[in-house]
VOPAGU-2260 file (C-alpha; in pm, 1 decimal, decimal comma):
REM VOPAGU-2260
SITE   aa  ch    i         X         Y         Z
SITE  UNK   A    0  -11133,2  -11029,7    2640,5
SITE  UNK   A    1  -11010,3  -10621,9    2679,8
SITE  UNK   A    2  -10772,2  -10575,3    3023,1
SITE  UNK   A    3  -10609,8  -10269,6    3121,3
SITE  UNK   A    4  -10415,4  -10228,8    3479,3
SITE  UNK   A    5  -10234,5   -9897,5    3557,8
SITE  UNK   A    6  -10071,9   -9924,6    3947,8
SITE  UNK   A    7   -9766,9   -9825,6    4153,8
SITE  UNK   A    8   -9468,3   -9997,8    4051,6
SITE  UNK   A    9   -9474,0  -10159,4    4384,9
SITE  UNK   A   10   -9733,5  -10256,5    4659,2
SITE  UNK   A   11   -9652,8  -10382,6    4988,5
SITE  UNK   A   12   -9906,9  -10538,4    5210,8
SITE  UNK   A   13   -9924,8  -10673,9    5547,0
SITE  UNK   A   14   -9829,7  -10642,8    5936,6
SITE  UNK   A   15   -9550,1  -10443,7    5990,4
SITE  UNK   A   16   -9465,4  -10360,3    5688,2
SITE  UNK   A   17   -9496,5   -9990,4    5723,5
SITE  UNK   A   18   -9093,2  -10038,5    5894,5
SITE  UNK   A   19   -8968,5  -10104,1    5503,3
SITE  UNK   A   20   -9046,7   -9782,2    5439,3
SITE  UNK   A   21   -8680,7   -9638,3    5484,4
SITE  UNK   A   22   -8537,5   -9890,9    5293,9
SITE  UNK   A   23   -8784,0   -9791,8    5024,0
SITE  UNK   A   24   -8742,8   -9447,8    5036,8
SITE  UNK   A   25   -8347,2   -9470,4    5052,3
SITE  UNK   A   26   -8397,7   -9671,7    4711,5
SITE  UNK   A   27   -8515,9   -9351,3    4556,8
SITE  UNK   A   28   -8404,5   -9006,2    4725,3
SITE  UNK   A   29   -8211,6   -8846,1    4987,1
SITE  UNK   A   30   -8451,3   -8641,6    5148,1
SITE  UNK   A   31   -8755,5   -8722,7    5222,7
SITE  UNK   A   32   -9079,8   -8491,8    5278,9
SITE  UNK   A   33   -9344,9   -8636,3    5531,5
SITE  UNK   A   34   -9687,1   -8543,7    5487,2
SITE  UNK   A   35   -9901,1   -8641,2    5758,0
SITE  UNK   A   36  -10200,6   -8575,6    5953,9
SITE  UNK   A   37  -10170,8   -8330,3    6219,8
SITE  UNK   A   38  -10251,1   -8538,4    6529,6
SITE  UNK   A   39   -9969,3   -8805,9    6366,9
SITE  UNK   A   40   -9675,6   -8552,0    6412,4
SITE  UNK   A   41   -9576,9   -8653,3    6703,7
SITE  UNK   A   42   -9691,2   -8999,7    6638,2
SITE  UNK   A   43   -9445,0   -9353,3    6726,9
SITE  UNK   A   44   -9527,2   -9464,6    6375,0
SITE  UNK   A   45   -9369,1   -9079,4    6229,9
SITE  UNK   A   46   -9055,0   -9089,9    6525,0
SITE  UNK   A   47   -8961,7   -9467,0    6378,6
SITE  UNK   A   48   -9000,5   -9374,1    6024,0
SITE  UNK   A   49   -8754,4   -9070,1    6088,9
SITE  UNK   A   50   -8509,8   -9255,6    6295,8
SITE  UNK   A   51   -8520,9   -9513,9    6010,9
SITE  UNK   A   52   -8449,3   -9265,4    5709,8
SITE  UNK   A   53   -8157,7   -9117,6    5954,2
SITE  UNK   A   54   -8027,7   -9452,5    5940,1
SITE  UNK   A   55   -8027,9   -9502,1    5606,1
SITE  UNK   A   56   -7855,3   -9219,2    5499,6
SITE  UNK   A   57   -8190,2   -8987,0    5395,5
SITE  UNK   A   58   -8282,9   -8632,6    5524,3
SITE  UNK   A   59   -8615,6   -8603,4    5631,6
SITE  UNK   A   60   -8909,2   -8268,2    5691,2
SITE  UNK   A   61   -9226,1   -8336,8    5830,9
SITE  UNK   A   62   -9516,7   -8107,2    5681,5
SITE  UNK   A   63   -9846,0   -8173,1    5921,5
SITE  UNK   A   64  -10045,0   -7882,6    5780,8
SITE  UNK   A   65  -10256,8   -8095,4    5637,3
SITE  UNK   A   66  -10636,5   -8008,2    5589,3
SITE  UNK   A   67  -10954,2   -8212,4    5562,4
SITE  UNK   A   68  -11097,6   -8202,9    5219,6
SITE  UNK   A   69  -10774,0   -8045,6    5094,5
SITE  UNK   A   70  -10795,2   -7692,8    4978,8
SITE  UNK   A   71  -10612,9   -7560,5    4733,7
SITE  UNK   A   72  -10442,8   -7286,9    5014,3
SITE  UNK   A   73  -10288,0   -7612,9    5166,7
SITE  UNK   A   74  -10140,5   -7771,4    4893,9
SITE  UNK   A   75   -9924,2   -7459,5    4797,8
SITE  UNK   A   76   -9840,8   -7418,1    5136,8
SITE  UNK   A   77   -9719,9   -7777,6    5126,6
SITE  UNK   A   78   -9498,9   -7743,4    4812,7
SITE  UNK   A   79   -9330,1   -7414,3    4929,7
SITE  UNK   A   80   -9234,9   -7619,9    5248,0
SITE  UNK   A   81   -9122,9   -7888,7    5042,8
SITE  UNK   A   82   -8918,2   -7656,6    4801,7
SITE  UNK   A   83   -8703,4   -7498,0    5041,0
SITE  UNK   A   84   -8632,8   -7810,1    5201,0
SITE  UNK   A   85   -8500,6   -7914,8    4851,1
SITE  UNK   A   86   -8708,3   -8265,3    4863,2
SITE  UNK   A   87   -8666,5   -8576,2    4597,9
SITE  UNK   A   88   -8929,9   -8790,8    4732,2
SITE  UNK   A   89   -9227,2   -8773,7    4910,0
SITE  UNK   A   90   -9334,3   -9012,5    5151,5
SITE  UNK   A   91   -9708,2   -8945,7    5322,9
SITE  UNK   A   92   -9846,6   -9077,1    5587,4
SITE  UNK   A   93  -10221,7   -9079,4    5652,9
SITE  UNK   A   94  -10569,1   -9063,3    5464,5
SITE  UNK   A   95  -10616,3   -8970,4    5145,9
SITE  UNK   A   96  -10590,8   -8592,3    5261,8
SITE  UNK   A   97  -10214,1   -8661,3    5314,6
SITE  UNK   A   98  -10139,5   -8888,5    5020,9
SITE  UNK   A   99  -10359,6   -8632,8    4744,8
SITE  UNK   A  100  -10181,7   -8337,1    4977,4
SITE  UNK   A  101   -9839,1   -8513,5    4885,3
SITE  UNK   A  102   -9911,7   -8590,0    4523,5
SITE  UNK   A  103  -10013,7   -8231,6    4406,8
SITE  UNK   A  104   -9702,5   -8108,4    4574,1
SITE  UNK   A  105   -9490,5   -8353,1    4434,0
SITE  UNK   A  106   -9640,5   -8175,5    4093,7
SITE  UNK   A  107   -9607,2   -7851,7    4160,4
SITE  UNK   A  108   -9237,1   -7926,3    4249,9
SITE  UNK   A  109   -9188,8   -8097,9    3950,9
SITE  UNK   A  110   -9377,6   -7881,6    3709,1
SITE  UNK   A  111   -9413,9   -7535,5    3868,0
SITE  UNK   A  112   -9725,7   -7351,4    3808,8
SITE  UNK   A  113  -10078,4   -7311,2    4025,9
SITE  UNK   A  114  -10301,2   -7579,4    4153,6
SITE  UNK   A  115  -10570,3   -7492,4    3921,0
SITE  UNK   A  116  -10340,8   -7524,7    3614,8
SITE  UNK   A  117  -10370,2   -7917,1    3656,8
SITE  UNK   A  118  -10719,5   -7982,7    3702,1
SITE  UNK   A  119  -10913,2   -8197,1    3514,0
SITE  UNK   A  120  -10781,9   -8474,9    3327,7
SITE  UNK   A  121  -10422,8   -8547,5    3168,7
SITE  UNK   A  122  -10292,8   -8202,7    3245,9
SITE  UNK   A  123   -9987,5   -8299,1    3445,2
SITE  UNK   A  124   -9727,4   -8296,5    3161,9
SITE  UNK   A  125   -9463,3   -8556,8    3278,0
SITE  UNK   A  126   -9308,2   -8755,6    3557,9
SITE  UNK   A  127   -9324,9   -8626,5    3916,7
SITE  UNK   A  128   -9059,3   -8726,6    4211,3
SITE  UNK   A  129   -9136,9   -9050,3    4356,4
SITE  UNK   A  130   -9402,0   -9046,2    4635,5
SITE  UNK   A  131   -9478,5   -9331,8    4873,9
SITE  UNK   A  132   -9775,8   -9345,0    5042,1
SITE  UNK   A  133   -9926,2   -9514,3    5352,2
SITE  UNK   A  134  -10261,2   -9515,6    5428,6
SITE  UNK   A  135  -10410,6   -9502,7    5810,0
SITE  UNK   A  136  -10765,9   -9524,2    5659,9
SITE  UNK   A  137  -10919,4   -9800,0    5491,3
SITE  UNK   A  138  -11118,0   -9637,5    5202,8
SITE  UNK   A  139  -10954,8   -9372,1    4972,1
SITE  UNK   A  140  -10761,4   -9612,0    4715,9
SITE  UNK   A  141  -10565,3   -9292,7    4687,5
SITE  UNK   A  142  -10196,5   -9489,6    4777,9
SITE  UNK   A  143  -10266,4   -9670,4    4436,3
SITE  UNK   A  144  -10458,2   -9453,6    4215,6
SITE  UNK   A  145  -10386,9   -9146,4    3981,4
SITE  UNK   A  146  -10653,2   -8827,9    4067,6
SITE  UNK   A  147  -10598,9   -8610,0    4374,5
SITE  UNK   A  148  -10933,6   -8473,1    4480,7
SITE  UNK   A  149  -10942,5   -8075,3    4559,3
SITE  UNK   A  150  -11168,2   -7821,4    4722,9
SITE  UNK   A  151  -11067,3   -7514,0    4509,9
SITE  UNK   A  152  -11263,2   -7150,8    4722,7
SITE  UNK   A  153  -11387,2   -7021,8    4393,4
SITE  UNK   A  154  -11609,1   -7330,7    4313,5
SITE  UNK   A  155  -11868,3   -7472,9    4493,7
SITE  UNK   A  156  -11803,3   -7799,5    4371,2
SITE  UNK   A  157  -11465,4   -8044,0    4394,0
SITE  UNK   A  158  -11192,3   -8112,0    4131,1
SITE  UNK   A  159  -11047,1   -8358,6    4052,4
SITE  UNK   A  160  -10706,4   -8403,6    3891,1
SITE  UNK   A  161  -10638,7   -8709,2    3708,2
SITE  UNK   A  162  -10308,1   -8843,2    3566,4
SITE  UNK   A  163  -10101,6   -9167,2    3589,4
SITE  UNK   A  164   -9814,4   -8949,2    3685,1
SITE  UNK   A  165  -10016,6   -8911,8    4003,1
SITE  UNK   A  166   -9994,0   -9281,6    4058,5
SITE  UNK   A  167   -9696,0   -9359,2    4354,3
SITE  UNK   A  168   -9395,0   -9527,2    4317,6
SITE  UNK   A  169   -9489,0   -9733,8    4613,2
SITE  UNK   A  170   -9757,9   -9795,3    4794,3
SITE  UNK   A  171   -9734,7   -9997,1    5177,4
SITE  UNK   A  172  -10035,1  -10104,0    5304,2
SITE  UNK   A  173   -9998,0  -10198,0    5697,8
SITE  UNK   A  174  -10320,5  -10276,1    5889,7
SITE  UNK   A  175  -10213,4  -10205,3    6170,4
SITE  UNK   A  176  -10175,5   -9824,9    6109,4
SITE  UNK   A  177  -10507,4   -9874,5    6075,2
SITE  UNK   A  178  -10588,0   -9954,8    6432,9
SITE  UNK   A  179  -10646,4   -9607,9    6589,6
SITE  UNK   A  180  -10884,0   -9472,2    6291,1
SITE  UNK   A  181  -11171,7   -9420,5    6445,3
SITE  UNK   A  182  -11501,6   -9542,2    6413,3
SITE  UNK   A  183  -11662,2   -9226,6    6197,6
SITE  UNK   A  184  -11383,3   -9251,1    5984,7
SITE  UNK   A  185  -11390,1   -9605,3    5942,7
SITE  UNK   A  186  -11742,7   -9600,8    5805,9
SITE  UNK   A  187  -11703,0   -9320,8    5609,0
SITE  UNK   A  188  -11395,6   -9413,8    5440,2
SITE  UNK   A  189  -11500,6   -9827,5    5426,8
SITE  UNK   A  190  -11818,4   -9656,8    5263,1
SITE  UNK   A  191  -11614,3   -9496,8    5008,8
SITE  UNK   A  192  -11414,8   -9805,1    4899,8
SITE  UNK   A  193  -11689,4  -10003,3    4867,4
SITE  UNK   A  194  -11836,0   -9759,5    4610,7
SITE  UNK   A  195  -11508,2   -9739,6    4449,3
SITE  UNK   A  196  -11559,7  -10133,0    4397,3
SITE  UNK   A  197  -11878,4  -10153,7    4298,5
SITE  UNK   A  198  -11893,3   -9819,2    4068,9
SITE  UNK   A  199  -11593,0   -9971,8    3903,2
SITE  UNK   A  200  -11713,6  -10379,3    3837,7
SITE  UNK   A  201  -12056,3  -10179,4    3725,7
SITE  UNK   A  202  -11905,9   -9898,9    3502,5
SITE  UNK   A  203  -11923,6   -9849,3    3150,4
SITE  UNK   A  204  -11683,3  -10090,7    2951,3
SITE  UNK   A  205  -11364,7  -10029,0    2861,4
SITE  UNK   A  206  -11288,9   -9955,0    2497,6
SITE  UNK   A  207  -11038,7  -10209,1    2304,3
SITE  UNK   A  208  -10978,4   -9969,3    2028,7
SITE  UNK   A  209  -10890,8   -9682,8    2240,6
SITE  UNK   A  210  -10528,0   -9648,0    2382,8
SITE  UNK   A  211  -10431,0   -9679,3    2683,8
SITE  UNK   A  212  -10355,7   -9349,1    2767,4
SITE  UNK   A  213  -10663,0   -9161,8    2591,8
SITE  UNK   A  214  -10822,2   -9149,5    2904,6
SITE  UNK   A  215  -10727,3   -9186,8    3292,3
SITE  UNK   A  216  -11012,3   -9359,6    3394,8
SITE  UNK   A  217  -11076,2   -9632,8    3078,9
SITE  UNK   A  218  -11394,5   -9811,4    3192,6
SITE  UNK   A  219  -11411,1  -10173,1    3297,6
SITE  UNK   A  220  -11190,3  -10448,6    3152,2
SITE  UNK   A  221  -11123,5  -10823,7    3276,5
SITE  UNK   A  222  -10845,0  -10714,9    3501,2
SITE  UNK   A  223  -11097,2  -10416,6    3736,0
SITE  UNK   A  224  -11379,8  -10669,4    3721,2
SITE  UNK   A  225  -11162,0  -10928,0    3923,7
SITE  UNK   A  226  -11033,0  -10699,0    4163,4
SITE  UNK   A  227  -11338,7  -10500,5    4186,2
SITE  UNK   A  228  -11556,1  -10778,4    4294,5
SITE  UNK   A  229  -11328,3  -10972,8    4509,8
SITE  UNK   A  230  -11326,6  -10588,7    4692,1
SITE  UNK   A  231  -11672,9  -10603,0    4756,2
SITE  UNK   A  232  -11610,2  -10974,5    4923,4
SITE  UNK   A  233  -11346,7  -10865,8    5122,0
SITE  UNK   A  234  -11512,3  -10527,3    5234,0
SITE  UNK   A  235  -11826,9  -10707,6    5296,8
SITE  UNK   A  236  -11681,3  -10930,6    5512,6
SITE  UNK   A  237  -11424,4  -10665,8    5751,5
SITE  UNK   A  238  -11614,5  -10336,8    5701,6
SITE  UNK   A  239  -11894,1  -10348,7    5950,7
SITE  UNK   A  240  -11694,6  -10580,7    6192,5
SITE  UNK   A  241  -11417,5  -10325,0    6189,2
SITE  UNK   A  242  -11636,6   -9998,5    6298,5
SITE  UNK   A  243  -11820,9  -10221,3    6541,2
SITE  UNK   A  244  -11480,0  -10346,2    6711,1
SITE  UNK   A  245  -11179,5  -10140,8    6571,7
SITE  UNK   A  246  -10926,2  -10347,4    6756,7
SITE  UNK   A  247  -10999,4  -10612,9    6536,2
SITE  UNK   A  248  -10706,2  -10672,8    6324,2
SITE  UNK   A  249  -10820,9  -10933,5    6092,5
SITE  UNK   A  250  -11143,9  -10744,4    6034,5
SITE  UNK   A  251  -10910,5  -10425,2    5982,1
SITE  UNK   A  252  -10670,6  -10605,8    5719,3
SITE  UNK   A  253  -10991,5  -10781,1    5557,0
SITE  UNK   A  254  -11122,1  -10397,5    5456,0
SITE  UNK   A  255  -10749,8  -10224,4    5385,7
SITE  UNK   A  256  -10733,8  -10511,9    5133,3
SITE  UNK   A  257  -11053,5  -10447,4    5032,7
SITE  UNK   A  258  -10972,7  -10124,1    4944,9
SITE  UNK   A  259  -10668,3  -10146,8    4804,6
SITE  UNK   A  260  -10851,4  -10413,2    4548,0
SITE  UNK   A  261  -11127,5  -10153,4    4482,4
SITE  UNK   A  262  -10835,0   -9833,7    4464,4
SITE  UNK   A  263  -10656,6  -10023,9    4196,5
SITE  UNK   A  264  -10983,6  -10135,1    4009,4
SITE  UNK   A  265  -11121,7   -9795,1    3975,8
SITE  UNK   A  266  -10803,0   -9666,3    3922,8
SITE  UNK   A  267  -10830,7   -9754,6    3558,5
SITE  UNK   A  268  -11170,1   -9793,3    3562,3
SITE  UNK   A  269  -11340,5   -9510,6    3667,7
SITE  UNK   A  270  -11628,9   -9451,8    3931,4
SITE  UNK   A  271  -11939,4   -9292,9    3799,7
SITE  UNK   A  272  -12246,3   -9166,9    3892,2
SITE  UNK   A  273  -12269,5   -9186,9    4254,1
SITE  UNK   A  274  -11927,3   -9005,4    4248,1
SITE  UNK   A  275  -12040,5   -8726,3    4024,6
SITE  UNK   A  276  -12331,3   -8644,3    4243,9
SITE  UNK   A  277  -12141,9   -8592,7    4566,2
SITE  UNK   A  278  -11944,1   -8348,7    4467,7
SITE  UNK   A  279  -12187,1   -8094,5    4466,0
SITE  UNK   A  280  -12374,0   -8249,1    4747,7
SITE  UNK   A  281  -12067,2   -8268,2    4932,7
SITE  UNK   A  282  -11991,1   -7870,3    4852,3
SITE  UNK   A  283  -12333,8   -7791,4    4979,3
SITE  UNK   A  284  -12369,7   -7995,8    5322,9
SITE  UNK   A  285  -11953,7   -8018,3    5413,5
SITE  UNK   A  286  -12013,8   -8356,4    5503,3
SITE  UNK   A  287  -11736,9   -8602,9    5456,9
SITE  UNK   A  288  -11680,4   -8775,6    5027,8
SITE  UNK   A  289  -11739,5   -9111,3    5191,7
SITE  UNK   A  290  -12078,0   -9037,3    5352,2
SITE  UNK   A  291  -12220,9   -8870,7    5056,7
SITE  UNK   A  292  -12115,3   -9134,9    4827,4
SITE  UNK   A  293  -12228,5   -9430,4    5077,6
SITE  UNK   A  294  -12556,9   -9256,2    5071,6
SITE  UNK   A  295  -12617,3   -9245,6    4752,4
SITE  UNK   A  296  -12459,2   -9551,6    4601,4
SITE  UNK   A  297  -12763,3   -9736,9    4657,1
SITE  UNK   A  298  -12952,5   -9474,2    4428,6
SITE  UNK   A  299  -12703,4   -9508,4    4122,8
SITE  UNK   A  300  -12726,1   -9880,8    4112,7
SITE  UNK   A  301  -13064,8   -9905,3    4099,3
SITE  UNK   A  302  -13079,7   -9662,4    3787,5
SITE  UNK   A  303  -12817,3   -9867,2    3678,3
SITE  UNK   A  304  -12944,2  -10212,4    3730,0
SITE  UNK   A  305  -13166,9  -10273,2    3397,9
SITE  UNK   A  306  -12777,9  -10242,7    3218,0
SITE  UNK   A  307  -12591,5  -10428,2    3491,5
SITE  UNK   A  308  -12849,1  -10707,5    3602,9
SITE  UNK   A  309  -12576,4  -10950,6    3576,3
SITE  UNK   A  310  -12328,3  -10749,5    3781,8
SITE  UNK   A  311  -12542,7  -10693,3    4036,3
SITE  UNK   A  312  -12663,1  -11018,1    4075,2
SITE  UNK   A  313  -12276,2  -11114,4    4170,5
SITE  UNK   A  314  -12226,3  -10822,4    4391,6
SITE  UNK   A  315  -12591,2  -10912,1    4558,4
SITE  UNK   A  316  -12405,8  -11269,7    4592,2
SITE  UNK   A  317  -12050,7  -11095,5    4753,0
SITE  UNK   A  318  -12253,5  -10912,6    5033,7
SITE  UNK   A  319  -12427,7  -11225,9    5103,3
SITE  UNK   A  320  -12718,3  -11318,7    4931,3
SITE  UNK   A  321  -12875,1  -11632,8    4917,5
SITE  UNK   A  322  -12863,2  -11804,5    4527,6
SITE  UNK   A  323  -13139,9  -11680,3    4356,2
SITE  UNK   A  324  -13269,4  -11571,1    4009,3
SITE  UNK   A  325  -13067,8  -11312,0    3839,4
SITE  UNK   A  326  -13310,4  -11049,6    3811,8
SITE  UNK   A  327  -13402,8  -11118,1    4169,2
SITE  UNK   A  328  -13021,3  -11053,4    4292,5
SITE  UNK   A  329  -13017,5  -10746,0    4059,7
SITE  UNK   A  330  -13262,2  -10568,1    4247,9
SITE  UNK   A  331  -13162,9  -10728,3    4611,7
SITE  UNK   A  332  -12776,8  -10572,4    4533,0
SITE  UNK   A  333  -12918,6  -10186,3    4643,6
SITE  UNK   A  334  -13105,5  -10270,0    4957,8
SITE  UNK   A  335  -12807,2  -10447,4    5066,0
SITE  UNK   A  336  -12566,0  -10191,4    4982,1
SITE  UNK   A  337  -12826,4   -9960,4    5177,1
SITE  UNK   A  338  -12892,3  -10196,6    5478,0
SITE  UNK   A  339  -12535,4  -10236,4    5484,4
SITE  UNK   A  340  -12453,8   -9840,0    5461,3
SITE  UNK   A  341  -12749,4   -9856,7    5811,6
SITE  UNK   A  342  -12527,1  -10088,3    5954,2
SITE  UNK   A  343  -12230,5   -9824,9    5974,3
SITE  UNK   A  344  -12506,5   -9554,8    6073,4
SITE  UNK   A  345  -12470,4   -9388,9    5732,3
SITE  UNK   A  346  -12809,0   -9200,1    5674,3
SITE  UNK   A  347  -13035,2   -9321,8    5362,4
SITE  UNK   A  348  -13194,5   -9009,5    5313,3
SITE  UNK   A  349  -13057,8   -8668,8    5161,1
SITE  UNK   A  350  -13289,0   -8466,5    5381,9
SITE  UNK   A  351  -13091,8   -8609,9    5684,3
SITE  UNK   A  352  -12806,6   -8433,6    5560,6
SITE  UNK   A  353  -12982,3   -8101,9    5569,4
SITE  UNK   A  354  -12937,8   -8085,8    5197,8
SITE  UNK   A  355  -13199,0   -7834,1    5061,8
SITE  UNK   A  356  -13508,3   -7992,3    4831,8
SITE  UNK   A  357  -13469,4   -7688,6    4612,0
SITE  UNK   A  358  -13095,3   -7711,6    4539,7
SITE  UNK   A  359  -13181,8   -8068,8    4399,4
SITE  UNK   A  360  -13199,8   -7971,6    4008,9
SITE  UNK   A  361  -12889,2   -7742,1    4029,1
SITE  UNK   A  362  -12666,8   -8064,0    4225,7
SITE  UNK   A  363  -12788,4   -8239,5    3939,6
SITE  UNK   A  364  -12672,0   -8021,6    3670,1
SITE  UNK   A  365  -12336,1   -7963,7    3860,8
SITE  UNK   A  366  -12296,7   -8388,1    3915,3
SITE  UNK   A  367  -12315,0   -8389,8    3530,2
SITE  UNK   A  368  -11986,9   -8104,6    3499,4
SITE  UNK   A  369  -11735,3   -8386,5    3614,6
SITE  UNK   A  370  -11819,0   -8554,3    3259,0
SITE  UNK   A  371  -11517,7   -8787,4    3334,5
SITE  UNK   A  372  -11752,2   -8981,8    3621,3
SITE  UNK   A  373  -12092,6   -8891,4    3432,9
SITE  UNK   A  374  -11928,9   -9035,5    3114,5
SITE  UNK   A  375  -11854,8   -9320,5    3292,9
SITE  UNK   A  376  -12198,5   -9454,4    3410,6
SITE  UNK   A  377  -12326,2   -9753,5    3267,3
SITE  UNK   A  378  -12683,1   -9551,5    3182,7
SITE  UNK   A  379  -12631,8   -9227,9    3058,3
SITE  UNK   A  380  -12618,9   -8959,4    3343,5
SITE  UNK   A  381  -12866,9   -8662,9    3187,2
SITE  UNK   A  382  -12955,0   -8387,0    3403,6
SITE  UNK   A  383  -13289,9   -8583,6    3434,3
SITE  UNK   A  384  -13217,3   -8940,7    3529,6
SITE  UNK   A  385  -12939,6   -8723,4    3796,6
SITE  UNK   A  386  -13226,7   -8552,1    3954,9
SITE  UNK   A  387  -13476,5   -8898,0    3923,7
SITE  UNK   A  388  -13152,8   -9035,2    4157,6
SITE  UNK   A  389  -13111,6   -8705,2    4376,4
SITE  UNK   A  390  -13509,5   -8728,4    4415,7
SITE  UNK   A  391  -13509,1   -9061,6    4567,5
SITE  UNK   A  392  -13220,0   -9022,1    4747,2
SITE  UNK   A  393  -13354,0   -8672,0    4898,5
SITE  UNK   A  394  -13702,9   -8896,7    4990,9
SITE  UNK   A  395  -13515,6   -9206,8    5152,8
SITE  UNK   A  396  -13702,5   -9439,0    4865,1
SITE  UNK   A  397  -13521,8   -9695,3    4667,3
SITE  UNK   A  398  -13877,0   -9818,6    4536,3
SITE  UNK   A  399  -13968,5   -9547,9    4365,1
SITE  UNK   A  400  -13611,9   -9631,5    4131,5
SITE  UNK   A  401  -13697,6   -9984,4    4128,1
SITE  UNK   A  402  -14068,6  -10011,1    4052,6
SITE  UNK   A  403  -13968,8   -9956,0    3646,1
SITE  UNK   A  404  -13729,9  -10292,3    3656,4
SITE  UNK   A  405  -13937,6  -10545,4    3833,4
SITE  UNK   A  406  -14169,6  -10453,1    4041,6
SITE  UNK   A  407  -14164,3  -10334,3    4434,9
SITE  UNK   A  408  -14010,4  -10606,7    4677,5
């Protein structure tokens, strides 16, 4: 048995518990920049966090700048704000806009330097003030993880930056700040998570004889399996429930803990191929990380399913699946990623995104340039099986990936 863990050096979950935050942050610095979402500025949940740091003795800024999809313009903009107020931790607020916003100006104000200079993986050379983050979306992992996703101007693709300095001090998980996400959002960023669980249980394993800080994302040990497959369960059973009815608390704290299972699986694990081949779809449609990757999750595990039968058969068994023959399981586990992905009105088809049949060979060969997710499928990811899954996904046919392993069904 190989395990590997990397995660904040504290997690707080549950009701309420977003009002420890002072007391946490008061623990670490003096003053505190907020990084939050623009429309949570003026927010009850911001007010109470600032009249809680004034009480306990801590300085506080709020930066709301904060832009979808992060672009590199915003993140400077964000550390020379959090400069001159002379900050020593960062707390943020939000999705994983705010939190990635928060952790690449926590490195710039630690380490100096341009955005680009830390892309890519284990560029950020040391420690970076303490940051701690809580999420209002149910999806990114990002309050528990170390990359920071980027939309640099002069690419057409993301980057990613990857380091376990990235990783926050603390991360507080409150459900209930996940109440007024709304129902887009939900899907898109419950879509995300649950690739982030099952790219994770499915990638490539983990290596015992390579160190633990070789790479950021190590491949699957005994540690991500567990979480990453009791994500799926608990996703499965809040996700859909949550966009249908977002007052629904228990069905909101059933996928935040979802996700935070998933966020710390594949935050030493990896994600892989489904990942990979967003980006550039992503960069060509501007739709949001978690629809793209919903979309074509189903794609990925089919490809992958002839080296991850028994994988799939369990995560065909977490959605809900009826006992059955392994191989049988294996090949339900797509469609019911898929039907589930319907459920939350996700399209199934690349075409419904607008995405343009003759781009597919070039998203292919871009998918395969962020070689830390590529790397990190459980079947090589060659610029041909990438456009056999961008093919199928563009047609709206999981069959056509399927047929090779078993047989239609």
């Amino acid at each position: 048995m190989y395990a590997v863990l990397r995660s904040p050096g504290q997690i707080v979950f549950g009701r309420g518990q977003r009002h420890r935050i002072p007391a946490l942050v008061a623990q670490r610095g003096t003053r505190a920049f907020i990084v939050v979402d623009p429309f949570l500025s003026a927010a009850p949940v911001v007010r109470d966090l600032r009249e809680g740091l004034a009480a306990a003795g801590v300085a506080s800024e709020v930066f709301d700048q904060v832009v979808p999809e992060l672009p590199v313009s915003a993140i400077a903009t964000a550390a020379r704000a959090a400069a001159a107020f002379g900050a020593d931790v960062f707390v943020a607020v939000g999705g994983g806009s705010s939190i990635d916003t928060a952790k690449m100006a926590a490195v710039l104000a630690a380490h100096g330097g341009e955005v680009s200079d830390y892309y890519g993986e284990g560029n950020v050379p040391g420690p970076v003030p303490p940051i701690i983050a809580a999420p209002t979306t149910a999806g990114t992992g990002s309050e528990v993880t170390p990359v920071a996703v980027i939309t640099d101007p002069v690419r057409e693709s993301k980057v990613g930056v990857s380091s376990p300095h990235l990783i926050p001090a603390v991360a507080v998980l409150d459900p209930e700040l996940t109440l007024s996400c709304p129902p887009g959002v939900t899907a898109a960023s419950g879509a995300d998570a649950l690739c982030h669980a099952i790219e994770s249980y499915t990638a490539a394993k983990g290596d015992p004889e390579a160190t633990a800080s070789a790479r950021v994302f190590m491949g699957s040990t005994a540690l991500t399996d567990l979480l990453g497959l009791e994500a799926v369960r608990r996703i499965a059973a809040g996700l859909v429930r949550a966009y249908r009815a977002p007052d629904d608390l228990e069905a909101r704290s059933l996928t935040l803990y979802g996700s935070l299972l998933a966020g710390l699986a594949f935050g030493t694990a990896g994600t892989a191929g489904a990942h990979a081949l967003q980006y550039p779809v992503g960069a060509v449609t501007h739709t949001p990380h978690g629809v793209g990757v919903g979309l074509l999750l189903p794609y990925v595990m089919a490809v992958n399913a002839p080296a991850r039968q028994a994988e799939l058969a369990h995560i065909a068994l977490a959605l809900g699946a009826a006992p059955a023959d392994e191989a049988d399981l294996a090949l339900q586990a797509p469609r019911l990623v898929q039907e589930l992905m319907s459920d939350l009105d996700i399209p199934t088809s690349l075409a419904d995104l607008d995405f343009p049949r003759e781009r597919l060979a070039w998203a292919a060969e871009e998918g395969l340039k962020a070689k830390r997710l590529a790397d990190n499928n459980p079947v090589p990811l060659t610029a041909e099986s990438a456009l056999r899954i961008l093919e199928a996904a563009y047609d709206g046919s999981l069959t056509t990936l399927l047929a090779p392993i078993g047989g239609t069904r």
